[in-house]
Each structure stands twice: as structure tokens, then as C-alpha cells.
C-alpha positions in Angstrom: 12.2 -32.1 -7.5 9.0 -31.9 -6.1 5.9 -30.1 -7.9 2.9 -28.7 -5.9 -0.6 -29.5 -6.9 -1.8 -26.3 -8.4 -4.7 -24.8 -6.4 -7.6 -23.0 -8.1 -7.9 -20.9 -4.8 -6.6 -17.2 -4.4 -3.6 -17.3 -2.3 -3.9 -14.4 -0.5 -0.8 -12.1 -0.5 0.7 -9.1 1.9 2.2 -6.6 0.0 5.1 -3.9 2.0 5.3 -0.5 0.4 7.0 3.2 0.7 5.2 5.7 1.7 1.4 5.9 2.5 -1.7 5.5 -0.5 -5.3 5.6 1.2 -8.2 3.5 0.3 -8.9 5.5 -2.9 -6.4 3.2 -4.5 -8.1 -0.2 -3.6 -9.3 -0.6 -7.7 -5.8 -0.3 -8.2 -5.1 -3.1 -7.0 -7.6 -5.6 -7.3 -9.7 -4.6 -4.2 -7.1 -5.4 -1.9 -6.9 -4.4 1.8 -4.7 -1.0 2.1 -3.7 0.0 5.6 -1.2 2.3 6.8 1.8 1.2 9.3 3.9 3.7 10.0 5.1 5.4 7.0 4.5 2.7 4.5 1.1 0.7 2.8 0.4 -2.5 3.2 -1.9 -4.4 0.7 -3.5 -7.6 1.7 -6.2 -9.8 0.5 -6.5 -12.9 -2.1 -4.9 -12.5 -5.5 -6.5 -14.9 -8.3 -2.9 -16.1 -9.6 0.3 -15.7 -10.7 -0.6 -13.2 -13.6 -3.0 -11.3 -11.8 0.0 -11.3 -8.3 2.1 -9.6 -11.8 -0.3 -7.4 -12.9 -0.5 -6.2 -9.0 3.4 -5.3 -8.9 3.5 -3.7 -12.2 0.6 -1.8 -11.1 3.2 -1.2 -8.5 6.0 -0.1 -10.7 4.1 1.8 -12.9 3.0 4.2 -10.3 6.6 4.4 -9.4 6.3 3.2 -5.8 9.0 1.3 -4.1 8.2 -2.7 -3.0 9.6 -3.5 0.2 8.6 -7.2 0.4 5.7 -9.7 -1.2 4.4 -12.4 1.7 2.0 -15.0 0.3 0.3 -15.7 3.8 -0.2 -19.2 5.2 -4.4 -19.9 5.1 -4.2 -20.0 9.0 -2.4 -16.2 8.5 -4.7 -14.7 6.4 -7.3 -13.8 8.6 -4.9 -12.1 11.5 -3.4 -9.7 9.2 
């Protein structure tokens, strides 16, 4: 088995969901990126850590929203999405 090193760096996160929620929501969900594609969200931008990546989804649940996927983005990724 082979354990990373943990990072003290955000990883920064894409996040795939039903149906459309405009900017309004960023504080929602800790000041991440929302854009529209087609008819779903997408949330991108750094998360601090595990617990706050958790609070994000039930954030998510809570609301009642469905998740389509979670992406943690490659560094050389996060800047083209």
C-alpha cells in the first residue's frame, strides 16, 4: 500500500449538478466557481480539505439537488476549466 504525502494546499474540485443555480449561491458553497452547461451547474474552484469537500456535498444534499459526478482536477487542469 502506498500513502500519499498529505498536502496543506486546496485541491481544487469540479463538481456536476442537475439543473441550473446562478451565482447567488456561490456562499453556498464556499465561493466556488458556478457556471451553467446545458441544463446542469458546475462548481469549480479550491476546497480546503476533506471536511470542508463534505460539508460542500451535504450542502449539496441538503438543498436536495442531485450530484452527477465529483472531479478533483489535476494542478495543470485547474486553470482550463
Amino acid at each position: 500500500m502506498t500513502i500519499k504525502k498529505k498536502s496543506h494546499t486546496p485541491a481544487h474540485y469540479r463538481i456536476k449538478l442537475e439543473g441550473l443555480l446562478d451565482d447567488t449561491w456561490s456562499d453556498w458553497f464556499e465561493q466556488m466557481a458556478i457556471s451553467p452547461e446545458g441544463d446542469q451547474t458546475i462548481l469549480t474552484g479550491p476546497v480546503a480539505d476533506q471536511a470542508a469537500l463534505h460539508g460542500v456535498l451535504i450542502r449539496i444534499r441538503d438543498l436536495n439537488l442531485t450530484l452527477l459526478s465529483v472531479e478533483c482536477l489535476a494542478p495543470e487542469l485547474e486553470n482550463k476549466q
